[in-house]
FITI-977539 format. One record per residue (C-alpha): residue number from 1; x, y, z. Coordinates in nm, 2 decimals. Example, Ala and Ser with C-alpha at 12.3 -4.5 7.8 and 13.67 -1.06 7.14 Angstrom:
2
   resi        x        y        z
      1     1.23    -0.45     0.78
      2     1.37    -0.11     0.71
! end
This chain:
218
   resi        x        y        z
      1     8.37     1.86    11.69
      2     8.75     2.01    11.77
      3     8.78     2.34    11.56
      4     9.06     2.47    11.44
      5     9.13     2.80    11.27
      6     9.38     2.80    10.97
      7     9.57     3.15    10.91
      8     9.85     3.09    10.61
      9     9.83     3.33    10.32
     10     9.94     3.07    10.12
     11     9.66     2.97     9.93
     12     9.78     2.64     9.76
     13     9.94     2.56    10.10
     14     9.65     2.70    10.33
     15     9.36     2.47    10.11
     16     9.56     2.13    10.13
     17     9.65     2.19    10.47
     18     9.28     2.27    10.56
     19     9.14     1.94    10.36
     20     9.37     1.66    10.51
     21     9.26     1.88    10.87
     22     8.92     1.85    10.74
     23     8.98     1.47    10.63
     24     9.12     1.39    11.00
     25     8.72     1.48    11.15
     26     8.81     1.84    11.26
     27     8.59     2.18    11.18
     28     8.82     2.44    11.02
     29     8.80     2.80    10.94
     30     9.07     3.01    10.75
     31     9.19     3.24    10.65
     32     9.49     3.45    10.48
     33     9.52     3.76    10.67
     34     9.62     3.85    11.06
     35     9.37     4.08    11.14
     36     9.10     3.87    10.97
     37     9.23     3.55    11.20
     38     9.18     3.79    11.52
     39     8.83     3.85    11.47
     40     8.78     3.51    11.33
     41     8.88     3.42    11.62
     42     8.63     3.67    11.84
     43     8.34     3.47    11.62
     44     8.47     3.10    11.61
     45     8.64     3.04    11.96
     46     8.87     2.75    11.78
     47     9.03     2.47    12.00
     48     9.35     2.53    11.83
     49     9.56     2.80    11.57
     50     9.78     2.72    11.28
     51     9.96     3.06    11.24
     52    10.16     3.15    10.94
     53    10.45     3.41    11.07
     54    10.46     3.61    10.76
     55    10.09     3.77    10.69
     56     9.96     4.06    10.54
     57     9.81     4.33    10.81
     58     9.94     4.17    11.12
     59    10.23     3.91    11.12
     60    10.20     3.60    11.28
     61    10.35     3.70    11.60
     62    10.15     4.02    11.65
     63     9.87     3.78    11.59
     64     9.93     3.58    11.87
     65     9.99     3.79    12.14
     66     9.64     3.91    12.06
     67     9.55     3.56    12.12
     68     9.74     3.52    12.42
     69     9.55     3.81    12.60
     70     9.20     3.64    12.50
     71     9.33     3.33    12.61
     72     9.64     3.20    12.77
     73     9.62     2.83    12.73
     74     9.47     2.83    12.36
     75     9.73     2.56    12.18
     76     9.91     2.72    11.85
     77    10.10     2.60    11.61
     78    10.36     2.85    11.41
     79    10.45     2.72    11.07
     80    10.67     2.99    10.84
     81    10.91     2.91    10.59
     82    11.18     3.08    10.93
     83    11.34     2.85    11.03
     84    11.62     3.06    11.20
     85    11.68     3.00    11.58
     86    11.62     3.35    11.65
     87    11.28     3.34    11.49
     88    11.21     3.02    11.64
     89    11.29     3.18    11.99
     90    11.06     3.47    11.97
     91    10.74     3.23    11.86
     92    10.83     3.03    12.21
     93    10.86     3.34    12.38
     94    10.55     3.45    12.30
     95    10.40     3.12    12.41
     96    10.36     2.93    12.07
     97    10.31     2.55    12.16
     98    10.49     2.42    11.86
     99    10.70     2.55    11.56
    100    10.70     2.39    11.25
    101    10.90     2.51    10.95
    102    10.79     2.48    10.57
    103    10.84     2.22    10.38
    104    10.63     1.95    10.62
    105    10.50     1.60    10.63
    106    10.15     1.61    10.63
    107    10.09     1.32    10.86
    108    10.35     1.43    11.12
    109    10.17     1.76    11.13
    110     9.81     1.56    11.20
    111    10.04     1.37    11.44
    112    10.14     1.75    11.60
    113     9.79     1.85    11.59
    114     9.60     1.55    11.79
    115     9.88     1.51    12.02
    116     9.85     1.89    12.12
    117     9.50     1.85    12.13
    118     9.54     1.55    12.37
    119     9.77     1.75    12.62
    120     9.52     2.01    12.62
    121     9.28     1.79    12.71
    122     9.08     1.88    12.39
    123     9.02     1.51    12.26
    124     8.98     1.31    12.60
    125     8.69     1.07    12.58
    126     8.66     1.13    12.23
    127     8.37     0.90    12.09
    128     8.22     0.86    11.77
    129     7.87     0.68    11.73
    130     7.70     0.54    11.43
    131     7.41     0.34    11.47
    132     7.50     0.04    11.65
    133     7.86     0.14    11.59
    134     8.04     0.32    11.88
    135     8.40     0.41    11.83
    136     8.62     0.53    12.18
    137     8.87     0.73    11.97
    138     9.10     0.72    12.21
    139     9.11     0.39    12.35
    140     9.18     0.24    12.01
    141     8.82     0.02    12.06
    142     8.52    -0.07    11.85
    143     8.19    -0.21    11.96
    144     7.88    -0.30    11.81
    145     7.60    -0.22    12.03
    146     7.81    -0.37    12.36
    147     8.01    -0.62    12.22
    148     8.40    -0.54    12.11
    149     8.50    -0.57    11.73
    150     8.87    -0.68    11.72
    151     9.05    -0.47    11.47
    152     9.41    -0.43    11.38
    153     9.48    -0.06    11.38
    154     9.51    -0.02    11.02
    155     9.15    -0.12    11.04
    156     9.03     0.08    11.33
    157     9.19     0.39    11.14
    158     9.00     0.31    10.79
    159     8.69     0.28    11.02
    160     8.75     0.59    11.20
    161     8.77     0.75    10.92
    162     8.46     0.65    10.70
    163     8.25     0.71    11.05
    164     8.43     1.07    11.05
    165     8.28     1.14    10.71
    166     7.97     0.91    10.68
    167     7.75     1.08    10.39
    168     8.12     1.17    10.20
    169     8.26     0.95     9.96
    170     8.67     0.91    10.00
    171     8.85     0.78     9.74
    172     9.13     0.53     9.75
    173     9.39     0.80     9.77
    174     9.22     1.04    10.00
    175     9.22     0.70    10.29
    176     9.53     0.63    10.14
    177     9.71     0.97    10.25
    178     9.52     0.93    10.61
    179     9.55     0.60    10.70
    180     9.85     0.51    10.51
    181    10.04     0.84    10.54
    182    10.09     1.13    10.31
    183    10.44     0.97    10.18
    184    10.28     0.59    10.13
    185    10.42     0.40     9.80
    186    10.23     0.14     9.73
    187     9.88    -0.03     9.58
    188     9.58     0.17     9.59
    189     9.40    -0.19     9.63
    190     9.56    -0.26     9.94
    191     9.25     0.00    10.07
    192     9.01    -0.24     9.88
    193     9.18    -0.54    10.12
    194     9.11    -0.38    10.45
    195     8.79    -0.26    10.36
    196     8.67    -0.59    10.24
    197     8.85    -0.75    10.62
    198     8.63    -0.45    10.81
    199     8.28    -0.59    10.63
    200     8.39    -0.94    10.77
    201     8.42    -0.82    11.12
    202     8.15    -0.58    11.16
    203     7.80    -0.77    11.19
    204     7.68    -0.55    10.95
    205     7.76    -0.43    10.61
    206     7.78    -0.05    10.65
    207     8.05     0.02    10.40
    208     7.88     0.09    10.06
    209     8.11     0.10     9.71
    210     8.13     0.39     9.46
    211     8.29     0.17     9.18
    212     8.60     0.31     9.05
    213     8.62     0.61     9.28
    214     8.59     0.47     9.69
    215     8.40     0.40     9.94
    216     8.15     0.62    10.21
    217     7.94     0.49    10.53
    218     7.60     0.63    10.43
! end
């Protein structure tokens, strides 16, 4: 599983951004402090930073030019409430990968995060198995045992995820902010729809019901 280490000393900010990571399949540590992240990151060896500028100890920047002489390629993500050019300027000088400035969309950050991920090579070949179920992450594909399940991607997503999390149940509005998107307006049932079309398609029924609250794959 990708890891990913969360340093934002934010807490309401740093906990919601750590469960829709967590939500998306990836293993997260965090923390709210920059000297903490640096030997977090000595113990954890992440696949990839989010780095708050402002911190308490060492800021955000000091922080990563710690991590750029441990590792020169690691992918990191700035996000500060900065969003001055000059700011901005010194983050890419010091190597940040991306820059993202406070408030966010949640999906488009997920969106950030794989595709960094997938640059770095960090994802390629991703596959997830369950049982008979084999999912090729990338490839957008499905099979059962050998033989391909046709979804649409709306499906493969809502699959994706319960295999992600099998043992945890999701509720509506947790799928609903990761398949849908963070901003979606709509019918929680619509979830009920697709989940009902996946149980048609796969050969087996592995999607059980928690009435009133959401599915899980056990």
């Amino acid at each position: 599983m990708v890891k990913i280490l969360v340093v934002e000393d934010d807490g309401n900010i740093r906990s919601t951004l750590s469960e829709y990571l967590r939500l998306a399949g990836y293993e997260i540590t965090e923390c709210e402090d920059g000297q903490e992240a640096v030997s977090l990151y000595d113990q954890t060896t992440p696949d990839l930073v989010v780095l708050d500028i402002m911190l308490p100890s060492l800021s955000g920047l000091e922080v990563l030019k710690e991590l750029r002489k441990r590792d020169s390629t690691l992918p990191v993500i700035m996000l500060t409430a900065l969003g001055d050019e000059e700011t901005q300027m010194n983050a890419y000088e010091e190597k940040a990968d991306d820059y993202v400035v406070k408030p966010f969309s949640i999906p488009i950050f997920l969106k950030k995060v794989e595709s960094l991920l997938r640059r770095c090579g960090k994802l390629q070949g991703e596959e997830l198995i369950y049982g008979h179920l084999r999912i090729d992450v990338n490839g957008y594909a499905v099979f059962w045992d050998l033989a391909p399940v046709e979804l649409t991607l709306t499906e493969f997503e809502l699959l994706k995820t319960l295999v992600q999390h099998h043992g945890q149940i999701l509720t509506r509005s947790q799928l609903l902010d990761q398949v849908w998107g963070f901003d979606y307006i709509g019918e929680e049932r619509i979830v009920d729809a697709h989940i009902k079309n996946l149980r048609r398609k796969l050969p087996e029924n592995i999607i059980n019901t928690v009435k009133g609250i959401g599915y899980y794959i056990s």
